[in-house]
C-alpha positions as CSV (number, residue, x, y, z in Angstrom):
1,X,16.1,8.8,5.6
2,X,12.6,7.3,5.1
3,X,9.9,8.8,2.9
4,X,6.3,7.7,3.7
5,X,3.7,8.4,0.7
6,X,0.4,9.0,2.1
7,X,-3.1,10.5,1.2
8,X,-3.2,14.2,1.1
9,X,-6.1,13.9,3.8
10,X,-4.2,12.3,6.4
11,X,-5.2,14.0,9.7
12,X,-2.5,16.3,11.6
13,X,-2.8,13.8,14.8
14,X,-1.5,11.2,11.8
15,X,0.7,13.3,10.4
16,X,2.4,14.3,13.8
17,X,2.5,11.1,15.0
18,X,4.0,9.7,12.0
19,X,6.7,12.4,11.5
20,X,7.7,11.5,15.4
21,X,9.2,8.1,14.0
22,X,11.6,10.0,12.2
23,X,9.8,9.6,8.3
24,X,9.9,12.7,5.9
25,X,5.9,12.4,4.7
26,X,4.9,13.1,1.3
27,X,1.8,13.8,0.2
28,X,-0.6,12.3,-3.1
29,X,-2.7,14.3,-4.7
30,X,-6.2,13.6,-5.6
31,X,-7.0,11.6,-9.0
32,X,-9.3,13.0,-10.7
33,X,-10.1,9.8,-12.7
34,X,-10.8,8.1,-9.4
35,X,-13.6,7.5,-6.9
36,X,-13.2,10.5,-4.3
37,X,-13.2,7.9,-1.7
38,X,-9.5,6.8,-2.4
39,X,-8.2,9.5,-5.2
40,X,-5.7,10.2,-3.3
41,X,-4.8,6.6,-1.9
42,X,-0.7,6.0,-2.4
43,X,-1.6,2.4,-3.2
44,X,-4.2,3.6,-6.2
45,X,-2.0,6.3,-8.1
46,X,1.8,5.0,-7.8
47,X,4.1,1.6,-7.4
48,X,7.2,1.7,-6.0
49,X,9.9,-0.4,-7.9
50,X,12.6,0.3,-5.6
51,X,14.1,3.3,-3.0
52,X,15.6,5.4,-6.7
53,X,12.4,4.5,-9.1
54,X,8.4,4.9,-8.9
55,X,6.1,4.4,-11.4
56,X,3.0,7.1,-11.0
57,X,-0.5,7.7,-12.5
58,X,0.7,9.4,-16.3
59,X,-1.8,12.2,-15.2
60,X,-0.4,13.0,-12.2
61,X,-0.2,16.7,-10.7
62,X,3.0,17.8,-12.2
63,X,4.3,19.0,-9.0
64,X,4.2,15.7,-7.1
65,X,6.4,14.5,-9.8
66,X,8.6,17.9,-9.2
67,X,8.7,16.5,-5.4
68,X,9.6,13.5,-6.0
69,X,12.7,14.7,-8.7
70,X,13.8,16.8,-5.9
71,X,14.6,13.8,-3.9
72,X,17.0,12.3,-6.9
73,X,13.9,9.6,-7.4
74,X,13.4,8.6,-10.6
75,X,9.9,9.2,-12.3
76,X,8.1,6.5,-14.9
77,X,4.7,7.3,-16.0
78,X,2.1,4.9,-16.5
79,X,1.5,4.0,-19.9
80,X,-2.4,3.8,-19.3
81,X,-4.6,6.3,-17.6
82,X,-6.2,5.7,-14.5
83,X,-10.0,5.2,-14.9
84,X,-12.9,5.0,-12.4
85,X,-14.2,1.5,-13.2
86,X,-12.8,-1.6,-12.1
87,X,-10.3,-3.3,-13.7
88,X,-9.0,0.2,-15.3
89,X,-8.1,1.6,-11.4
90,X,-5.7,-1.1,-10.7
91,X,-3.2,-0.5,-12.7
92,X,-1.0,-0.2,-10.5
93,X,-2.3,-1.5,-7.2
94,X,0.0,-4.7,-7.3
95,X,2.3,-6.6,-4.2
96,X,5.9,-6.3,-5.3
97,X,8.2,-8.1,-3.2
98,X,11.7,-9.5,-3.6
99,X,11.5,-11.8,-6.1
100,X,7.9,-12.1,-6.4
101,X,5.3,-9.8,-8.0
102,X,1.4,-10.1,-7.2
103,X,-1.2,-8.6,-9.5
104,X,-3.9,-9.2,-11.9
105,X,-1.6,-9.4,-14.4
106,X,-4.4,-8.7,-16.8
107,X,-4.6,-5.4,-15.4
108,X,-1.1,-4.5,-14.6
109,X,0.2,-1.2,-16.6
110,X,2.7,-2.3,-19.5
111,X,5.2,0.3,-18.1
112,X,5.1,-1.2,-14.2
113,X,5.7,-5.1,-16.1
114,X,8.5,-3.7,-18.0
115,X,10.1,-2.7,-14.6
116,X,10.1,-6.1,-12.9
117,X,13.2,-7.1,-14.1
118,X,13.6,-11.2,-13.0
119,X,10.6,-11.3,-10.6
120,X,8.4,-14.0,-10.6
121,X,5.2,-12.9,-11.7
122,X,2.0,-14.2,-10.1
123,X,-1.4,-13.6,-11.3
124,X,-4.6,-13.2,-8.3
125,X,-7.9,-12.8,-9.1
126,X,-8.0,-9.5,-6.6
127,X,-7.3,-6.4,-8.6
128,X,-6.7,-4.7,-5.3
129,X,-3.5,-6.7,-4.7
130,X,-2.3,-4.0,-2.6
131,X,-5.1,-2.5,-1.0
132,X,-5.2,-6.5,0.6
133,X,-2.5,-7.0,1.6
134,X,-0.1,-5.7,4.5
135,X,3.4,-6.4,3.1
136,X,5.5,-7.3,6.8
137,X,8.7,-8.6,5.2
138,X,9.4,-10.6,2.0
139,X,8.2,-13.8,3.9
140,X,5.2,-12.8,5.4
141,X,2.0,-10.6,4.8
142,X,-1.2,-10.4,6.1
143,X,-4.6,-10.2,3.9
144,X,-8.5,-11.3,4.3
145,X,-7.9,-12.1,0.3
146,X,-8.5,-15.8,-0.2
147,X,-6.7,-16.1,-3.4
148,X,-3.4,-13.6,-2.4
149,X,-3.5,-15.5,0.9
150,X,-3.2,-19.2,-1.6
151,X,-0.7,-17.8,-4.1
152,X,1.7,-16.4,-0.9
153,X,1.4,-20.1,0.6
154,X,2.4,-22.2,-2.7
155,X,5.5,-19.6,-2.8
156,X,6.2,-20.3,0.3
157,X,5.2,-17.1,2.2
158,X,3.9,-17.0,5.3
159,X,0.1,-15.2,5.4
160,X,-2.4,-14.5,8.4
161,X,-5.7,-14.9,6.2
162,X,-8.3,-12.7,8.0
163,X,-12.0,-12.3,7.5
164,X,-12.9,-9.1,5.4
165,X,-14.2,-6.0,7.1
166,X,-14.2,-4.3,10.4
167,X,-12.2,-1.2,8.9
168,X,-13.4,1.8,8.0
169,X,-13.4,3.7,4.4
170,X,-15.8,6.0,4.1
171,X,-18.0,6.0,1.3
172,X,-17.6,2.2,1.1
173,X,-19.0,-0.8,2.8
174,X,-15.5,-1.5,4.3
175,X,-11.8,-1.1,3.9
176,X,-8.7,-3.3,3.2
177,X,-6.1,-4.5,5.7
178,X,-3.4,-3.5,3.6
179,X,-4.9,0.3,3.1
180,X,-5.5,1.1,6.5
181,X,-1.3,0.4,8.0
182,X,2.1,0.2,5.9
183,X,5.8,-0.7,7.4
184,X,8.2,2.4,8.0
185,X,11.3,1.5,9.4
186,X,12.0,-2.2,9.2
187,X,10.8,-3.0,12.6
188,X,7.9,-0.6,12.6
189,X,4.4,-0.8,11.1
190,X,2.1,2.2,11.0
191,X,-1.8,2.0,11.3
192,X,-4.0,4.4,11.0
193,X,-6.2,3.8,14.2
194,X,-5.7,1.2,16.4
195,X,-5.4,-2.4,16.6
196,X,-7.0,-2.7,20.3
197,X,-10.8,-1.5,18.5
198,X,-10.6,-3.9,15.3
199,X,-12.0,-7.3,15.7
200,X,-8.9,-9.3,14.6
201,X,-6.3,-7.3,16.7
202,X,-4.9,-9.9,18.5
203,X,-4.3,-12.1,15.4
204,X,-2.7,-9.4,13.8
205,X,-0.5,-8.2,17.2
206,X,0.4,-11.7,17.7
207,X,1.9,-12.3,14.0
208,X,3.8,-8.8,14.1
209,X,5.1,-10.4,17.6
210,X,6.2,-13.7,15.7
211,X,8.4,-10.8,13.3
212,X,9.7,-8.8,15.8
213,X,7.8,-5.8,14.5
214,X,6.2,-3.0,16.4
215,X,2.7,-1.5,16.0
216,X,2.6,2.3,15.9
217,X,-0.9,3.7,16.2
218,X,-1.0,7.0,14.6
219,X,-4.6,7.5,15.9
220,X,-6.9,6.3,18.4
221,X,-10.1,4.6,17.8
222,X,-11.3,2.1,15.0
223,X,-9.0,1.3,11.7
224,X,-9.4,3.5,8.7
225,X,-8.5,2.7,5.4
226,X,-6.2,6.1,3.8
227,X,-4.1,3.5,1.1
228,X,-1.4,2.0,2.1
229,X,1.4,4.1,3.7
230,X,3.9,3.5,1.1
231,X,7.7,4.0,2.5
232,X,11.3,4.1,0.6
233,X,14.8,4.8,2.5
234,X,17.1,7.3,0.3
């Protein structure tokens, strides 16, 4: 069964129109530490290390963890607090793929290093390593990131480099590629809004064509940046 973590503000068209694709939806809770734009952002406040373990934000609503528990999913806590100034939000907004791990390593939390196991870890000079990037398989993402788009290439990894903006986040100039969409079943990727209103649509339709992936729209109308929809199987 897949499990999508989204932002607790996720609109009921969303939310039904996720839940139609079969995915149990969890809910974050705001950060209080965090800009109110994207407290509650999945890609901001937790990591996923595989479909058994997550690493959250140590300050956390205890009942998320509680949640989570209740699906056999092992907990870690961050060793550092989340902060509202940049580089102390990122902790753990990094790419982890599946051999590779993408982050300002700087940055990274201590207790998300110590879970990487063998990976290959690659430092980028975008603290948002997540935020820009949509993850499509372990051979191919997209991002409008210059220097995630250069590390993917010299590993090997295929990456649509797009210009930045065109999506909405309220509150900021623009959003991220890899906050506004997230995969949920392996042949299906989720955006919030829709692909026919953003400018770079039919780059990004024709490279989830080359993958054999599916866009689902959950809404209608321009891109919106919510974090990225953050899915395990259990």
């Amino acid at each position: 069964m897949p499990i999508s973590f989204v932002d607790y503000r996720i609109n009921k068209n969303e939310e039904a129109n996720l839940k139609k694709l079969g995915v149990e939806i969890i809910k974050c809770p705001p950060c209080k530490q965090l800009y109110q734009a994207i407290c509650g952002h999945p890609d901001m406040i937790l990591h996923i290390i595989n479909n058994k373990k997550i690493i959250v934000n140590k300050d956390i609503d205890k009942n998320f963890i509680s949640k989570l528990n209740s699906f056999n999913i092992d907990v870690i806590l961050s060793k550092n607090s989340l902060k509202i100034k940049y580089p102390y939000d990122i902790i753990l907004n990094a790419v982890s793929m599946d051999y590779l791990f993408f982050h300002y390593i700087n940055y990274t939390d201590p207790n998300l290093l110590l879970q990487l196991n063998n990976k290959k870890q690659i430092s980028v000079k975008q603290g948002y390593t997540k935020c820009s990037t949509a993850i499509i398989n372990s051979k191919a993402i997209i991002t409008s990131d210059k220097s995630i788009d250069a590390a993917m290439k010299k590993e090997n990894i295929d990456s649509l480099l797009l210009p930045p903006g065109d999506i909405l986040l309220p509150g900021f100039d623009y959003g991220f590629i890899g906050g506004c969409c997230g995969m949920v079943t392996e042949k299906e990727m989720a955006f919030y809004g829709n692909l026919n209103y953003y400018k770079y649509g039919k780059e990004v339709l024709n490279f989830l064509y080359k993958y054999n992936v599916k866009p689902i729209f959950l809404s209608d109308g321009k891109l919106i940046d919510r974090g990225s929809i953050l899915t395990i199987n259990i």
